[in-house]
ROZAVEX-625130 format. One record per residue (C-alpha): chain; x negated, y, z. Coordinates in Angstrom, 3 decimals. Each point is the difference from the previous one (the first is absolute). Example, Ala and Ser with C-alpha at 12.3 -4.5 7.8 and 13.67 -1.06 7.14 Angstrom:
BEGIN
PT  chaine         X         Y         Z
PT       A   -12.300    -4.500     7.800
PT       A    -1.370     3.440    -0.660
# end
This chain:
BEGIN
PT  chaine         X         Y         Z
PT       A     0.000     0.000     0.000
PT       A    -1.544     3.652    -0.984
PT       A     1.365     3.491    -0.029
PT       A    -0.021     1.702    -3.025
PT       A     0.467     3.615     1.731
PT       A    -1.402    -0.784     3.434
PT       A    -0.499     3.734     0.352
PT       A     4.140     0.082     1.066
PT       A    -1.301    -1.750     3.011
PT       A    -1.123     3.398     1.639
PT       A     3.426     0.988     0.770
PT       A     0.228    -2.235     2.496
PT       A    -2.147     2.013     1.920
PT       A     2.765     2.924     0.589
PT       A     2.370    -3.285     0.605
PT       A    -1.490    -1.200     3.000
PT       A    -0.194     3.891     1.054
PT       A     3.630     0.741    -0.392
PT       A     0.907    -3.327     1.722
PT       A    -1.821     1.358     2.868
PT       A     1.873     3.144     0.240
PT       A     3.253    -1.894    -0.523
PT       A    -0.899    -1.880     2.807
PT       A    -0.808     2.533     2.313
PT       A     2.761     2.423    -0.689
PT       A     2.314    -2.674     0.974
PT       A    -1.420    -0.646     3.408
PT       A     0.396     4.169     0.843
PT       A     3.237    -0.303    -1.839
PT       A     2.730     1.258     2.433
PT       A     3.934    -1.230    -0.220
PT       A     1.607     2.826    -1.772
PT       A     3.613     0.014     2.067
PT       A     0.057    -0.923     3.496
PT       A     2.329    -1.574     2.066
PT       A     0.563     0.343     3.458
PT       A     1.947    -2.882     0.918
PT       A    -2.305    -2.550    -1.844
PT       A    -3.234     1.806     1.799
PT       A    -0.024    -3.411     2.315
PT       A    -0.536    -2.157    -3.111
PT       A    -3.789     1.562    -0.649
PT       A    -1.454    -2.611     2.141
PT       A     1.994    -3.044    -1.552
PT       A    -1.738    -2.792    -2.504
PT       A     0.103     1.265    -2.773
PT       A     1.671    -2.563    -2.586
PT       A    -1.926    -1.771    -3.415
PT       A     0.917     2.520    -2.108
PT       A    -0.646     3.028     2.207
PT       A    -3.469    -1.152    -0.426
PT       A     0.053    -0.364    -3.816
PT       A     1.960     3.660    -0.404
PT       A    -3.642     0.393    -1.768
PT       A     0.402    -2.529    -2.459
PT       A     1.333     1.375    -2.901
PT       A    -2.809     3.339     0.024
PT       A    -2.375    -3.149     0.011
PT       A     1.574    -2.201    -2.579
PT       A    -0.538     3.367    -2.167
PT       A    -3.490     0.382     0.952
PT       A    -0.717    -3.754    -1.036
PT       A     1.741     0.546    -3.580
PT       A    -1.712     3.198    -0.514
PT       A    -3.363    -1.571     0.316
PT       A     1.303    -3.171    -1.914
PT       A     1.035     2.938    -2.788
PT       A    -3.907     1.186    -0.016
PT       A    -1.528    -3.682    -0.363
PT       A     2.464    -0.102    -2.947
PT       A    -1.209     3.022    -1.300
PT       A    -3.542    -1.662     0.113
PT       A     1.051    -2.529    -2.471
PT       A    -0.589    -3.513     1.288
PT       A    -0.976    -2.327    -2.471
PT       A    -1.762    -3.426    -1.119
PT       A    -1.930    -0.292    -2.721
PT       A    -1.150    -3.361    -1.915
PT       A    -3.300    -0.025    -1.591
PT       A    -0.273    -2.798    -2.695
PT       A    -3.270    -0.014    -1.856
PT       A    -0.522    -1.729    -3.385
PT       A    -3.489    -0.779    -0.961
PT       A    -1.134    -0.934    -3.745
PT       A    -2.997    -0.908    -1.189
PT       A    -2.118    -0.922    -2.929
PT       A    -2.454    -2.654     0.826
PT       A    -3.388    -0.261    -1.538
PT       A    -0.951    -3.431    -1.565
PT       A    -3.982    -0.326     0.606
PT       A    -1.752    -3.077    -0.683
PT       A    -3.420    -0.508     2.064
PT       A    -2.489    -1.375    -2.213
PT       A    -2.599    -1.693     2.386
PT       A    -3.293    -1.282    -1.139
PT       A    -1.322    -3.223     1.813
PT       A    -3.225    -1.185    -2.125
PT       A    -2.982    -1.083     2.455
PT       A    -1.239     3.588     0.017
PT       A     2.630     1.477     2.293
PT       A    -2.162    -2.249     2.871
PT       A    -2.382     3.195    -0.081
PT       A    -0.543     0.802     3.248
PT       A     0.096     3.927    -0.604
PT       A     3.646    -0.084     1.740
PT       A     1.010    -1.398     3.352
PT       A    -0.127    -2.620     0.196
PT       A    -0.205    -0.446    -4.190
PT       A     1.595     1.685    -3.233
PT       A     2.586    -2.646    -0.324
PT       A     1.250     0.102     4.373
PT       A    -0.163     4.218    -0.448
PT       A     2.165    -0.144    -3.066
PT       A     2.732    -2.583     0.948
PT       A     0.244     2.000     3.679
PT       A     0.462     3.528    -1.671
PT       A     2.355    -1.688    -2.830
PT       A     2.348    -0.912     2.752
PT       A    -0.538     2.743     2.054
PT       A     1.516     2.003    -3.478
PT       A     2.513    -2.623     0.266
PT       A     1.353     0.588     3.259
PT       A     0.483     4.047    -0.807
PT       A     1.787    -0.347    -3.597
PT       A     3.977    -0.287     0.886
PT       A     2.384    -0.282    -3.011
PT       A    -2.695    -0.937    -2.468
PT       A    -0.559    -3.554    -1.818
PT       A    -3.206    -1.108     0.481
PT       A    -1.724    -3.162    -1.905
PT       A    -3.492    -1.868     0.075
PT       A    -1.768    -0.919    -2.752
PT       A    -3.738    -1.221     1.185
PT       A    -2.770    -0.990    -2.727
PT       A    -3.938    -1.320    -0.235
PT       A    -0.439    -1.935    -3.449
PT       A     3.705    -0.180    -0.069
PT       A     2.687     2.258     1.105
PT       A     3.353    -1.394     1.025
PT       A     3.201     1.343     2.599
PT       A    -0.413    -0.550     3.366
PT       A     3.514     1.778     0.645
PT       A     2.667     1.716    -2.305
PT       A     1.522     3.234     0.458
PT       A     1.215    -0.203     3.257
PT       A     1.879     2.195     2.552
PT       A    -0.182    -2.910     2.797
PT       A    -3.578     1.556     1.833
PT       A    -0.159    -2.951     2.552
PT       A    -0.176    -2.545    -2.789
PT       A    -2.400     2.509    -2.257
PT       A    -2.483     0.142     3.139
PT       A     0.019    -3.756     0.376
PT       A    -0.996    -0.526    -3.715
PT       A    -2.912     2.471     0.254
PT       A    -1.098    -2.096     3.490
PT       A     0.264    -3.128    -2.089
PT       A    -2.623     1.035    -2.972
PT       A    -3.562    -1.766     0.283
PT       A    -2.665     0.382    -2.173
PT       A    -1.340    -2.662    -2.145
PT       A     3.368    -1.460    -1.054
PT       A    -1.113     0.820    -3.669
PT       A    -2.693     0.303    -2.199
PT       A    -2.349     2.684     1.219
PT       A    -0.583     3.171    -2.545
PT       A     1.534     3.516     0.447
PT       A     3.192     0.297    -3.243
PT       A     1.076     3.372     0.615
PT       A     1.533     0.545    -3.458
PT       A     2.256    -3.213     0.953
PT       A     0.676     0.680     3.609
PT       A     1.314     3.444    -1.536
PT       A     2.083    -1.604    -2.901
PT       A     1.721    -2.510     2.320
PT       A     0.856     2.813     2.747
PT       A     1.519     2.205    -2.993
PT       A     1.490    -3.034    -0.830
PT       A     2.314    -0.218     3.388
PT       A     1.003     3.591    -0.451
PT       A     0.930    -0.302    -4.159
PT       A     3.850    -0.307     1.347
PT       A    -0.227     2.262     2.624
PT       A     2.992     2.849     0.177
PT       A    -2.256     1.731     2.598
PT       A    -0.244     4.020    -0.703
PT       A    -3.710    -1.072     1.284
PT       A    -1.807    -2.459    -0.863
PT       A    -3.624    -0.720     1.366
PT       A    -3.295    -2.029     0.061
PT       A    -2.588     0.105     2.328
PT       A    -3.350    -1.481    -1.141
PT       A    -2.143    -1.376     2.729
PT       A    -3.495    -1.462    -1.747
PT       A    -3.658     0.445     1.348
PT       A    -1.455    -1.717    -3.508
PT       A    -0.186     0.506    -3.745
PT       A     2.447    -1.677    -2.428
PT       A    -1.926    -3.149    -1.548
PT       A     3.151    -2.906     0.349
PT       A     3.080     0.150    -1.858
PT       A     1.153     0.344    -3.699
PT       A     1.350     3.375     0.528
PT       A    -1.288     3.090     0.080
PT       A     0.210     2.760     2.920
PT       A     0.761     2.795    -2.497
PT       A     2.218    -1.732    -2.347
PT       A     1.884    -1.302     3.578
PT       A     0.408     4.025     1.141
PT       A     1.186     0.592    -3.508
PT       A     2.574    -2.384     0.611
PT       A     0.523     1.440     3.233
PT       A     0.585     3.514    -1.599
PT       A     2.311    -1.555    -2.270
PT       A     2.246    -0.852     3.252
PT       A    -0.201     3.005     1.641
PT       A    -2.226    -1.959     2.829
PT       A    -2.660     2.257     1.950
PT       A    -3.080    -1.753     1.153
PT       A    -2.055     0.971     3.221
PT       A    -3.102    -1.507    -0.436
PT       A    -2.668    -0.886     2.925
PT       A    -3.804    -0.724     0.084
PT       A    -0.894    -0.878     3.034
PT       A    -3.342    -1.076     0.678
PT       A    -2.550     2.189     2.159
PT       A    -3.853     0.644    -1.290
PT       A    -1.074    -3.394     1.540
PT       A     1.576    -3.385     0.584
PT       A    -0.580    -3.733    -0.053
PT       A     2.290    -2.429    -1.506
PT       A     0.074    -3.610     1.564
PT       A    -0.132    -2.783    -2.815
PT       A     0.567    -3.664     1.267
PT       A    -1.926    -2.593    -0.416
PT       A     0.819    -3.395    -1.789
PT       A    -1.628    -1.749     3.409
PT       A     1.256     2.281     1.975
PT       A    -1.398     3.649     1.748
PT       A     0.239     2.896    -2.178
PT       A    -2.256     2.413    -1.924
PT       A    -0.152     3.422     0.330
PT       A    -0.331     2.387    -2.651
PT       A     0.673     3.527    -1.470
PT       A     3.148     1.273     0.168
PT       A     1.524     0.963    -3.835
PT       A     0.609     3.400    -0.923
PT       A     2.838     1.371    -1.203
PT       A     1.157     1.480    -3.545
PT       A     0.871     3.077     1.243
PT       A     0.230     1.410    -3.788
PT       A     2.233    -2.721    -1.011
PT       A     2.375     0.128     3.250
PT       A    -0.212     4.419    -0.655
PT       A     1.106    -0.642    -3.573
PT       A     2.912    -2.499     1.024
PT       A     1.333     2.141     2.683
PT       A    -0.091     3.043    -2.319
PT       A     1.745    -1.604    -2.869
PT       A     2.575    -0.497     2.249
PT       A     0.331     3.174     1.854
PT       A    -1.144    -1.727     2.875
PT       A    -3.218     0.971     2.355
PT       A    -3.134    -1.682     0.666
PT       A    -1.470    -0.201     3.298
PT       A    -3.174    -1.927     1.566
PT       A     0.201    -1.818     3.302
PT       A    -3.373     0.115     1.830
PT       A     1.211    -1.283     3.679
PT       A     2.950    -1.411     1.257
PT       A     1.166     3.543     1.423
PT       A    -0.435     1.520    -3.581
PT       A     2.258    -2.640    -1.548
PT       A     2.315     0.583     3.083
PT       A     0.138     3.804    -1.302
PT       A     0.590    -0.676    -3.894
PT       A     3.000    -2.396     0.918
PT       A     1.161     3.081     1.870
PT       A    -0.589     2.488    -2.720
PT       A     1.859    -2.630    -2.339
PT       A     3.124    -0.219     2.486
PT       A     0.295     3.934     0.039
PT       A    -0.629    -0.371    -4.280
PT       A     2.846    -1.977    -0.067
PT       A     2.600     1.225     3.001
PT       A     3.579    -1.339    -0.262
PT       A     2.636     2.673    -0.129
PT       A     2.580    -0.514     2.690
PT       A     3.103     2.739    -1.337
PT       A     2.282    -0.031     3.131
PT       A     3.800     1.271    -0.392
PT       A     1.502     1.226     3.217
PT       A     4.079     0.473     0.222
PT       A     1.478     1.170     3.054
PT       A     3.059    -0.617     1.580
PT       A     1.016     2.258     1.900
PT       A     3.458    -0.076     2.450
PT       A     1.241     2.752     2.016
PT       A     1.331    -0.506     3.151
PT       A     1.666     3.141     1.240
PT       A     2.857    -1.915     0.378
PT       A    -0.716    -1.459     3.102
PT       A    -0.545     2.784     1.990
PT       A     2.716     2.053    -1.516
PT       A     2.899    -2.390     0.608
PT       A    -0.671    -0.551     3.518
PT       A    -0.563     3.664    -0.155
PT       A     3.816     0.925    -0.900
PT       A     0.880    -2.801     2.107
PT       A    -0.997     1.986     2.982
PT       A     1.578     3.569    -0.911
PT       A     3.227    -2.108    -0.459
PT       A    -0.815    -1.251     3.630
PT       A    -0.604     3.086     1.098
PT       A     2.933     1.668    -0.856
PT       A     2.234    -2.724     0.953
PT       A    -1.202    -0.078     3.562
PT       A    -0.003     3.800    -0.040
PT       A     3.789     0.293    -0.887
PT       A     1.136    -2.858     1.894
PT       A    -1.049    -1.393     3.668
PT       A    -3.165     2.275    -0.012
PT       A     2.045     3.053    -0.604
PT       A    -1.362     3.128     1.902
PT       A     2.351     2.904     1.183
PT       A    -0.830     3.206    -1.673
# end
């Protein structure tokens, strides 16, 4: 319940003031005709309504300050907010090849980049997210997807080493385009995780971003790789090798993201790539458009009723048993 002129309210001040005269002109008041013979009935009980002779001035009192909180408009208001959105589809392209074991991150590439993945994850909210992961071979982890609790248990579940080892950026690109070709989304993005050079797969990064291009499909690409690192190879008997981290194509992953209106960025620690996922989630912000009707009831009513109901009160007790002689 609000008041939509609470500034009525301040009458009530000079109310309570006038009820306090009333109140003490009555007890000075003095009987206006006496008489003599009925001088021995002072000191009798008075009856009920010689004690409510008062009544009616009161009953007008109460419905003139039931008239000003009238006057202040009473009334509820419902608030119902609709919210629409247009989600984002973004597919994360995530490299796994042997060479995201560089220890340059915490505690390696491939660890850094599946934590700050989900991390993105967990802030997107109306926007369809997919998987695609690649080394030799690229192939979906998880499709466009709105559910984040199964989305973050698919990125938990990829390993390295399930296929051939080799770094196929071009395809990893073509086959993340390829979950957003029938995609109604008024945004549609990729973002290109790789610490290596393209040298697997039949298709070419450039001709993939054309393709891209041709679907209206921005690509954020990321280097990461710091200026030294050590990738662990395994052995065939077991133990691994270390050895120099690769380095990334930096010109090739530049040219994608710019065919595509996209942005390049290069990862050198874990809390750089935690930053470019960040400047990627304000690149691509949902728009939340929220419509706001009001209902709005007055409730005057309910005051002023039991307002009138009082004058009528008033003046029935005041021209019938609480009658007063002139």
């Amino acid at each position: 319940m609000t008041l939509a002129q609470p500034f009525w309210l301040l009458l009530l001040l000079p109310l309570v003031g006038l009820a306090v005269l009333a109140w003490r002109a009555r007890g000075r008041t003095a009987a206006s005709v006496a008489f003599p013979a009925t001088a021995d009935a002072v000191d009798l009980p008075g009856s009920v309504w010689t004690r409510l002779r008062g009544l009616p001035e009161a009953l007008l009192l109460g419905a003139l300050a039931l008239g000003i909180v009238g006057m202040a408009r009473p009334q509820t208001r419902d608030a119902i907010v609709e919210r629409s959105t247009e989600g984002i589809d973004i597919v994360l392209a995530l490299d796994i090849s042997t060479s995201m074991t560089a220890d340059d991150f915490v505690p390696n590439r491939f660890e850094a980049a599946r934590r700050v993945a989900g991390e993105f994850v967990e802030g997107r909210t109306s926007d369809r997210i997919g998987l695609v992961v690649f080394a030799a071979r690229a192939y979906t982890q998880a499709p466009l997807t709105l559910d984040y609790r199964f989305l973050q248990r698919m990125l938990g579940e990829v390993r390295m080493g399930v296929v051939e080892d080799g770094t196929a950026i071009g395809t990893a690109l073509a086959t993340a385009v390829a979950r957003l070709r029938d995609s109604d989304a008024e945004s549609k993005v990729v973002i290109l995780l790789t610490d290596g050079q393209n040298n697997r797969g039949e298709v070419d990064p450039l001709t993939a971003a054309e393709a891209a291009e041709a679907l209206g499909v921005r690509v954020y690409a990321i280097g990461v790789g710091g200026e030294q690192g050590q990738t662990a190879s395994r052995l065939p008997f077991g133990g691994s090798l270390l050895g120099p981290a690769s380095e990334v194509d930096e010109e090739t992953l530049r040219a994608v993201a710019r065919q595509t209106g996209g942005r390049y960025f290069r990862a050198t620690d874990t809390e750089a790539l935690r930053s470019i996922y960040e400047a990627i989630g304000e690149l691509e912000r949902t728009e939340i458009e929220e419509t706001v009707y009001l209902d709005v009831k007055e409730k005057y009513p309910l005051v002023l009723w039991p307002a009138l109901a009082l004058v009528a009160l008033a003046v029935a007790l005041s021209t019938t048993r609480l009658r007063t002689v002139p």
